[in-house]
C-alpha positions as CSV (number, residue, x, y, z in Angstrom):
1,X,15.6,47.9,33.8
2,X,18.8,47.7,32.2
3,X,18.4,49.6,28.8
4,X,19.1,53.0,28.1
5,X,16.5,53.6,25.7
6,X,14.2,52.6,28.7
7,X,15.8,55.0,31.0
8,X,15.4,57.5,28.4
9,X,12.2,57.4,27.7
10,X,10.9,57.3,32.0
11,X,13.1,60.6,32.1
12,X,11.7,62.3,28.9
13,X,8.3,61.3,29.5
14,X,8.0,61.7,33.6
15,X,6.7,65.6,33.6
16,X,4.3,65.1,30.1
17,X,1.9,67.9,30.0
18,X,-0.8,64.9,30.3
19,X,-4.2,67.2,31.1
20,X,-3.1,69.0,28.1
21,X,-2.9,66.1,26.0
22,X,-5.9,65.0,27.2
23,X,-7.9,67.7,26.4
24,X,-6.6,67.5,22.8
25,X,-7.7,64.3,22.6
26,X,-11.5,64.9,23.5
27,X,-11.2,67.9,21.3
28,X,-10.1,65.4,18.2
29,X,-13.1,62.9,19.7
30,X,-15.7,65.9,19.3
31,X,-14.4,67.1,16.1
32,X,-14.2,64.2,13.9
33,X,-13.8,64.1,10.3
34,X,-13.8,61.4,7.4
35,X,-11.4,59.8,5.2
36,X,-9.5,62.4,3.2
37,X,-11.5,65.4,5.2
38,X,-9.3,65.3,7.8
39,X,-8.3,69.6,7.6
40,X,-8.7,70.3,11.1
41,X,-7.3,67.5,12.7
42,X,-3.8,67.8,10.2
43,X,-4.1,71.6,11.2
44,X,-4.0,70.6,15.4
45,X,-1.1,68.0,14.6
46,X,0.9,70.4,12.3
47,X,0.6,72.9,14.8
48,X,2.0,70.8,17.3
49,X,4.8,70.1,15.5
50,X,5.8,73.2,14.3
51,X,6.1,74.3,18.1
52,X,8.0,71.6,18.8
53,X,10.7,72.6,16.3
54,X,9.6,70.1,13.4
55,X,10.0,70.8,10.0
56,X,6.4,70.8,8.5
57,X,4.3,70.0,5.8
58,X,0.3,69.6,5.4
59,X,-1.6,68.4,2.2
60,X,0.6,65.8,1.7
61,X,-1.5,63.1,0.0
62,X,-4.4,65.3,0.2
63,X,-4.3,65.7,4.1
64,X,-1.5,64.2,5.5
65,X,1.1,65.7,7.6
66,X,4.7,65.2,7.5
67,X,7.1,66.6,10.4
68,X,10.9,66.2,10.1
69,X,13.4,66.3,12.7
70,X,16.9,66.2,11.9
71,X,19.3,65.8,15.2
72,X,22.9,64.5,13.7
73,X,23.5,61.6,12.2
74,X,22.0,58.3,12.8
75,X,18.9,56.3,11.4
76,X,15.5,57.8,9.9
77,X,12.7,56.7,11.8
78,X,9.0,57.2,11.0
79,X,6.3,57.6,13.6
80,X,2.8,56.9,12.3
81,X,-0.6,57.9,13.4
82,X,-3.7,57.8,11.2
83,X,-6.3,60.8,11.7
84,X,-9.6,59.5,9.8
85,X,-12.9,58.7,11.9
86,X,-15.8,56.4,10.8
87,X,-19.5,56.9,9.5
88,X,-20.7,56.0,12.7
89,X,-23.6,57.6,14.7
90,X,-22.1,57.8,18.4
91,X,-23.9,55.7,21.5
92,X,-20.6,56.4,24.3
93,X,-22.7,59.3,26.0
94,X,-19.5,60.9,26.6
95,X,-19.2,64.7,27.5
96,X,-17.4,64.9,25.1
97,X,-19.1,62.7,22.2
98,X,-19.0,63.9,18.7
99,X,-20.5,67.3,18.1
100,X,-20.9,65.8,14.3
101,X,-24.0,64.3,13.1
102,X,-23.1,60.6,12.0
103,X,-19.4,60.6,12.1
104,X,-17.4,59.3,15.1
105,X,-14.2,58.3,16.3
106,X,-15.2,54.7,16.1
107,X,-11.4,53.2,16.3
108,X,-9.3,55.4,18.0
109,X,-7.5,57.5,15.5
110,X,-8.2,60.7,17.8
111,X,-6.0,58.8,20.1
112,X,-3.3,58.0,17.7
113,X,-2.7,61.7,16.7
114,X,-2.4,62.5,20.5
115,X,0.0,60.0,21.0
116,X,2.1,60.7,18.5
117,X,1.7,64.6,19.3
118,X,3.0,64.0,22.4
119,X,5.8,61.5,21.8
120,X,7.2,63.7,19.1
121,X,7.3,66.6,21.6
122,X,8.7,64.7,23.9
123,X,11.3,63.6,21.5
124,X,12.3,67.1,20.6
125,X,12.9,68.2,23.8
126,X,14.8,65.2,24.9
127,X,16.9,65.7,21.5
128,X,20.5,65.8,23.6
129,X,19.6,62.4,24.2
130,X,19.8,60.9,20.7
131,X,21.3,61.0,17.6
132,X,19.3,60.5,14.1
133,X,16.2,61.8,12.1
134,X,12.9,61.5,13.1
135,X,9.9,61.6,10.4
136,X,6.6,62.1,11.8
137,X,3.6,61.5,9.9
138,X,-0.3,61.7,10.4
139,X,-1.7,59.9,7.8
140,X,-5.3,60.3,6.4
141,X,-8.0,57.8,5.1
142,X,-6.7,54.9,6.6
143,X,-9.8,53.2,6.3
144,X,-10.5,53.8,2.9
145,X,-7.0,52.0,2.7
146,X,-5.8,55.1,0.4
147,X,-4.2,57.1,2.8
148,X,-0.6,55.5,3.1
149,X,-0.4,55.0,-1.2
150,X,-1.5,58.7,-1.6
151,X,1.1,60.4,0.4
152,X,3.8,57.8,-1.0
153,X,2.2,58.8,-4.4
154,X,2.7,62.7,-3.5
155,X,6.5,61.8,-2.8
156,X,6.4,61.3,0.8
157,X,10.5,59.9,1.0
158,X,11.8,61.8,-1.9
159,X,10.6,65.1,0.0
160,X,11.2,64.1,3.4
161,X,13.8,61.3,3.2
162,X,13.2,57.8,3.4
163,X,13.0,56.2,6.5
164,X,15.6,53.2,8.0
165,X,12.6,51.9,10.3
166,X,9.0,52.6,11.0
167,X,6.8,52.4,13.8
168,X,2.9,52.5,14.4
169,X,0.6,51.2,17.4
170,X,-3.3,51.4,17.6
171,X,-5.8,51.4,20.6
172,X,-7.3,48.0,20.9
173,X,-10.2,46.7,23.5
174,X,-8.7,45.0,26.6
175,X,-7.8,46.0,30.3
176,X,-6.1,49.2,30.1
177,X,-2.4,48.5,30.3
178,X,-1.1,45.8,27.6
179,X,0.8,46.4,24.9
180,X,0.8,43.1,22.8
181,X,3.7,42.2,20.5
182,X,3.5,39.9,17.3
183,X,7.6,39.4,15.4
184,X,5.7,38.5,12.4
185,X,2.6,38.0,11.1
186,X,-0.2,40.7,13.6
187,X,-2.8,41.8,11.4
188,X,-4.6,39.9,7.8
189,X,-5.4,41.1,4.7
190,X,-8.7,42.7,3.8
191,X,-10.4,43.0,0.5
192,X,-13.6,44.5,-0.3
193,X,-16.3,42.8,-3.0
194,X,-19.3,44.4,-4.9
195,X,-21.5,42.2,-6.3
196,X,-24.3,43.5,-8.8
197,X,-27.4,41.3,-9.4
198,X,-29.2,41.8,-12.3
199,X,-33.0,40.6,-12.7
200,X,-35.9,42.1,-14.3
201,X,-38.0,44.3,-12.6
202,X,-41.7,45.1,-12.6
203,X,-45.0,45.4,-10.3
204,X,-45.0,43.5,-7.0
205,X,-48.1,41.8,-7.7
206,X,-46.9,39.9,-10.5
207,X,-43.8,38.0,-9.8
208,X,-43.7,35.6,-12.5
209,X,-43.2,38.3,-15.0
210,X,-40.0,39.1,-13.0
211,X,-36.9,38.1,-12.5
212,X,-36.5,38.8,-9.0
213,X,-33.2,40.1,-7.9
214,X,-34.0,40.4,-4.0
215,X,-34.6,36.8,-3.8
216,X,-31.3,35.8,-6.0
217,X,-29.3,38.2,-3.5
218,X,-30.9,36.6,-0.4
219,X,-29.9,33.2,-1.7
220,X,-26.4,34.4,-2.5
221,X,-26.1,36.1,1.0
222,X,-26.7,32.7,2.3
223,X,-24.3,30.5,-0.1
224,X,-21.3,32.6,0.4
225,X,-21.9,31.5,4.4
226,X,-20.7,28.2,2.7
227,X,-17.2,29.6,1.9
228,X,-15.3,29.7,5.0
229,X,-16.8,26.8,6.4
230,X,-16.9,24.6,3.3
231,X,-13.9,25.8,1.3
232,X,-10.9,27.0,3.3
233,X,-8.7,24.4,5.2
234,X,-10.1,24.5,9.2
235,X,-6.2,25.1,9.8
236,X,-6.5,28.4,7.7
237,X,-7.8,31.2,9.0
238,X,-10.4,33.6,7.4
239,X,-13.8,35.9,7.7
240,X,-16.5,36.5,5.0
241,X,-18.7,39.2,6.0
242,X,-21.6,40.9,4.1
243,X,-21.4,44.4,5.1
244,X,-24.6,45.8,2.9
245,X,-27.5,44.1,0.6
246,X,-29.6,47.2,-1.4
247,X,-32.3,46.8,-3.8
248,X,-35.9,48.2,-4.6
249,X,-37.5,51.9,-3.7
250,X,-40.9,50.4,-2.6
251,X,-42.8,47.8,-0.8
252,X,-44.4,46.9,-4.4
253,X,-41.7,46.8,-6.8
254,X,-39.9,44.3,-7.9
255,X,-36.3,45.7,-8.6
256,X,-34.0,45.4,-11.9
257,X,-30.8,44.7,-9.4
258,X,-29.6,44.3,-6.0
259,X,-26.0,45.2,-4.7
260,X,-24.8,42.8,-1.9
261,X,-21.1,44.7,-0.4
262,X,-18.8,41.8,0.6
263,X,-15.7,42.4,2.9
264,X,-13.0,39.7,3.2
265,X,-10.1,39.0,6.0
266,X,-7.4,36.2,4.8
267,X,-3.8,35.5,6.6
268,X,-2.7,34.2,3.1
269,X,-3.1,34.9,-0.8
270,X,-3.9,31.7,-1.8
271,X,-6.5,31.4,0.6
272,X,-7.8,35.3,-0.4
273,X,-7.6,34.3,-4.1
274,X,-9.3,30.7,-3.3
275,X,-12.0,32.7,-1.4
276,X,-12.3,35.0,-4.5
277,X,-12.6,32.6,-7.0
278,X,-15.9,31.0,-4.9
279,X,-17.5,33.8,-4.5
280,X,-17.7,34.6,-8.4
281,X,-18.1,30.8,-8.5
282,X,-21.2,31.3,-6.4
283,X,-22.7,34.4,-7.5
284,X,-22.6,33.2,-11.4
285,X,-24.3,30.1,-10.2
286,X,-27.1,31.8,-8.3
287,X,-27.6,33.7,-10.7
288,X,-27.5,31.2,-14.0
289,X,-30.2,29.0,-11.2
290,X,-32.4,31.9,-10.9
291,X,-32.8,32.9,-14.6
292,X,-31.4,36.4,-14.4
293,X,-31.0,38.1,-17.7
294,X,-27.3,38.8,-17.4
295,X,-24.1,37.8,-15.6
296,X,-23.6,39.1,-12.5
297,X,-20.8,42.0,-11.7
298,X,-17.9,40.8,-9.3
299,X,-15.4,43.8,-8.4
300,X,-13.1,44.5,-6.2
301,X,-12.6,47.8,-4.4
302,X,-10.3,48.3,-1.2
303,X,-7.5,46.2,-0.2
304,X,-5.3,46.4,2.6
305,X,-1.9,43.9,2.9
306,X,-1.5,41.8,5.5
307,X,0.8,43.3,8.6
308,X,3.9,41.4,8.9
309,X,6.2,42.7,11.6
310,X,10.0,42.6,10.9
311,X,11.2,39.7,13.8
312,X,14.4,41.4,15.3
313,X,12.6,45.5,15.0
314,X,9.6,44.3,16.8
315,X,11.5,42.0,19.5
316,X,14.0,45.3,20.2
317,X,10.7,47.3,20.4
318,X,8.8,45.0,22.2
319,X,12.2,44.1,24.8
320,X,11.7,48.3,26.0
321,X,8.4,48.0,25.9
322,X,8.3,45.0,28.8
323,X,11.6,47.2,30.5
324,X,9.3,50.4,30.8
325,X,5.8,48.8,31.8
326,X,6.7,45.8,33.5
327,X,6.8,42.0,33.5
328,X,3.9,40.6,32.0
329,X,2.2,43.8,29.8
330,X,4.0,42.5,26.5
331,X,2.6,39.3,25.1
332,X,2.0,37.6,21.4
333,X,-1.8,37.4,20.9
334,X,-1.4,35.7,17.5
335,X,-2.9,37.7,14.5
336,X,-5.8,39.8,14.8
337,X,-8.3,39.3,11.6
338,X,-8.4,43.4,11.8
339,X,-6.4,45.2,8.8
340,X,-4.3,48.2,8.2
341,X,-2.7,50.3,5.5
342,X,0.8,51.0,7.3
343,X,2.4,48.6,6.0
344,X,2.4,50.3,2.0
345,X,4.9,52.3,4.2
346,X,7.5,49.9,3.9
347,X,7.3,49.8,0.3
348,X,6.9,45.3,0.1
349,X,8.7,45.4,3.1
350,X,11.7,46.8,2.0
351,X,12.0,48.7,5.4
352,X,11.5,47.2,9.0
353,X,9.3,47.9,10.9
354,X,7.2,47.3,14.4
355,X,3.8,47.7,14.7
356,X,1.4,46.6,17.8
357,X,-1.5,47.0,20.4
358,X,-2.5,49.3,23.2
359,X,-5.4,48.6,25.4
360,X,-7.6,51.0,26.4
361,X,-11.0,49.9,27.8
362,X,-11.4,52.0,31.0
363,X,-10.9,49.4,34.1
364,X,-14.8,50.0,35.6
365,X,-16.1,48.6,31.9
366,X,-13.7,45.9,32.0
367,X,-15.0,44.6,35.2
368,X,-18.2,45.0,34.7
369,X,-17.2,42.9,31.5
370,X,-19.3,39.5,31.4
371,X,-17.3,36.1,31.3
372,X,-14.3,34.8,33.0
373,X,-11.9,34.5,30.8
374,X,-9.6,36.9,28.5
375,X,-11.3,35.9,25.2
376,X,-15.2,36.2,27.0
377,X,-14.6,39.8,28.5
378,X,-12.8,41.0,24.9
379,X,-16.2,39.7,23.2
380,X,-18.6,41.7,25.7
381,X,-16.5,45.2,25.7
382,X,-17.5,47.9,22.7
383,X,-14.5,47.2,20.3
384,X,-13.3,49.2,17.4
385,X,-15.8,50.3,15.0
386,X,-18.4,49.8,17.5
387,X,-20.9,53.1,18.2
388,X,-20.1,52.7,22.2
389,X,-16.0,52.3,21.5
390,X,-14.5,54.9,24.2
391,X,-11.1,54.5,25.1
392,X,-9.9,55.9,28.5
393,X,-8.3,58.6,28.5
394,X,-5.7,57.8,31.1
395,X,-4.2,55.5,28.3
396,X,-2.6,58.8,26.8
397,X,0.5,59.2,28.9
398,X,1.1,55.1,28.7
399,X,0.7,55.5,24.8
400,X,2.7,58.5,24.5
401,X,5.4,56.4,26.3
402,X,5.2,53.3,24.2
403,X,6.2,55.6,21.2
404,X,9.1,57.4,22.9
405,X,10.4,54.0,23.9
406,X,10.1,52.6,20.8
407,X,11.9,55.1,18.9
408,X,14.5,55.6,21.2
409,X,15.3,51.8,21.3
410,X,16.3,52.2,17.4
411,X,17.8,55.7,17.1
412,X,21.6,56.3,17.8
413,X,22.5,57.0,21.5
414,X,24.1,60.8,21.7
C-alpha cells in the first residue's frame, strides 16, 4: 500500500460505529418506501448528516437530500446513494423483512443510504485529513428514472455548488468482497414501451363478431421475441423483455384492448432506435394482420442513459480500491445490461465521474450456490429485484470504506 488516500481511509474507517450502522440498515430494510415517498428514509439520512456537521437540505426534488461540507479549498465531490425500494412482496424471511405490505428493498438502496451515512461521517471527522467540498446527496426514485432530473430540475448545483467529480456504487449479487471496476462503458440504457391494442370487444361465445385483442397481443408478445435474435447484429448486445400483458375483466368477455408493457436494455442508440423502430414495425403489422379497427399505440415512458465511466476517475478510484482490499477484489466484468439514473448527474458527461459494484451475497448462500463457475453461481443466487434479494450485512463496513477511499483518492490532501 503506497497511497495516501489508502492510508487515510484504513485510519478514518478502523473504529466505524459498524453495529450502529447496521442496525440503520435493517431499520431502512423494514421501513421501505417507493419512488418519490421516500420521507422517512431522507428524514434518517438528513439527520445523520446534520450531526455530522453537514449543511442540510430535504425536499430537494421532492425527497431528496443534499448535505454540503465545505473544508478549504480543493475539488467538489458528490457522493450518491438512491433511497427508493421496489413493489415487491418480500420472500428473504429475514427478522428484519419489511414490515410493509408489498414494498421491499428489492435492490439494495437501504444499503446505499447506510453506506453513504457512514462514509460521510467518517469523512467529517477525518476532515484535518483533506482539503475540498464534499456534496452528499440521497437521491429519490431512482427507479422511476426521475429522481436524479428532478433534483437537477429543483437547482441541485446552483444551490449547493456544482460538483468537480462524482461518485456512486451499488450492491450487486456475488461473493461478498469484490468491488468490480469498468473505465468506461458499466451499465446500458433502458427504455420502457406501452403498447395499446385495439380490437373490438363483445360476448365470449361469439368470437367472430369480435376483433380479439388478447390473441393479437399474444401474437405480438411472441414476434417481438424475433427482435433481438433476428434484428440486432450477434456482436451487439441487447434485452427485450415484456414486463406486463393486461386485457379483459372476465372469463367470457372478449376485450376492446390489451396493454402489453415492454422494457428495453441497449449498449448503443442506434441499436435502441433500430430495436424501436421493429417493435412499432411489429405491432402495426400484427395488428393490420388481425383486422383491428385502429392502429395500435406505441409510447415511450422511462428512460435511463447508458453509464459510461470517465477512464482516468474510475482507474484512480479503482487503483485505492485494489490498495485497501487487496490484490485480486478489483476486476472489469464488462457491462452489466442493468441501468441507472446517476449519470443525469453529470449533465452529458460534462463532469467525471466513477461509478461501480459491491458484492454482497452472504458467503453460506454463495456456497450453497449451484454450478462451478463464476457466471453458474451469479445465475442461482437471488439478484436485484428478486423477492429473496438479502444482502449481508457485514458488507456495510467494506462499503462504507469503498466510499471513503474513493473520495479521498480525488479530494486535495491537507
Amino acid at each position: 500500500m503506497t497511497s495516501a488516500a489508502a492510508r487515510t481511509a484504513l485510519d478514518l474507517t478502523a473504529d466505524l460505529p459498524v453495529a450502529g450502522l447496521e442496525d440503520l440498515y435493517r431499520d431502512l430494510h423494514r421501513h421501505p418506501e417507493l419512488s418519490l415517498r421516500e420521507h422517512r428514509t431522507a428524514g434518517k439520512l438528513a439527520g445523520r448528516l446534520a450531526d455530522a456537521g453537514f449543511e442540510t437540505a430535504e425536499g430537494v426534488g421532492g425527497t431528496g437530500v443534499v448535505g454540503r461540507l465545505a473544508n478549504g479549498d480543493g475539488p467538489t465531490v458528490l457522493l450518491r446513494a438512491d433511497m427508493d425500494a421496489l413493489p415487491v412482496p418480500e420472500a428473504t424471511g429475514l427478522p428484519y423483512a419489511s414490515a410493509t405490505d408489498g414494498v421491499m428493498h428489492a435492490c439494495g438502496h437501504d444499503l446505499h443510504v447506510t453506506w453513504l451515512a457512514g462514509a460521510a461521517a467518517a469523512l467529517a471527522r477525518g476532515r484535518d485529513t483533506w482539503r475540498g467540498t464534499l456534496l452528499v446527496v440521497g437521491q429519490p426514485a431512482e427507479e422511476t428514472g426521475q429522481g436524479a432530473q428532478r433534483m437537477l430540475a429543483d437547482g441541485l448545483y446552483e444551490r449547493f455548488g456544482r460538483p468537480d467529480v462524482l461518485l456512486g456504487q451499488h450492491a450487486a449479487p456475488g461473493p461478498a468482497g469484490l468491488y468490480p471496476h469498468a473505465p468506461g462503458l458499466i451499465m446500458s440504457a433502458a427504455t420502457d414501451v406501452d403498447i395499446v391494442v385495439y380490437g373490438r370487444g363483445g360476448h365470449g361465445s361469439r368470437p367472430e363478431a369480435t376483433v380479439d385483442p388478447v390473441v393479437t397481443a399474444a401474437y405480438l408478445v411472441t414476434r417481438l421475441q424475433t427482435v433481438v435474435s433476428r434484428e440486432v447484429a450477434a456482436g451487439e448486445s441487447a434485452v427485450l423483455t415484456v414486463g406486463r400483458i393486461e386485457a379483459g375483466t372476465r372469463h367470457n368477455i372478449i376485450p376492446g384492448e390489451a396493454r402489453i408493457a415492454l422494457n428495453l436494455r441497449t449498449q448503443s442508440e442506434a441499436v435502441r432506435q433500430r430495436m424501436l423502430a421493429a417493435i412499432r414495425r411489429i405491432a402495426q403489422g400484427e395488428c393490420l394482420a388481425a383486422g383491428c379497427p385502429r392502429e395500435p399505440d406505441v409510447t415511450l415512458g422511462n428512460t435511463f442513459p447508458m453509464t459510461v465511466n470517465d477512464a482516468d476517475t474510475d482507474r484512480t478510484v479503482a487503483a485505492v480500491h485494489g490498495e485497501v482490499f487487496g490484490a485480486g477484489t478489483v476486476f472489469d466484468p464488462g457491462p452489466a445490461m442493468g441501468s441507472e439514473d446517476f449519470p443525469e448527474f453529470s449533465l452529458n458527461s460534462a463532469i467525471p465521474y466513477s461509478y461501480w459494484f459491491v458484492t454482497t451475497t452472504p458467503a453460506d448462500v454463495w456456497d450453497l450456490a449451484s454450478g462451478d463457475t463464476l457466471a453458474e453461481k451469479l445465475a442461482a443466487v437471488p439478484s436485484n429485484h428478486s423477492p429473496r434479494f438479502a444482502p449481508d450485512p457485514a458488507t456495510v463496513a467494506p462499503g462504507v470504506r469503498t466510499l471513503v477511499s474513493g473520495a479521498l483518492a480525488l479530494l486535495s490532501e491537507a
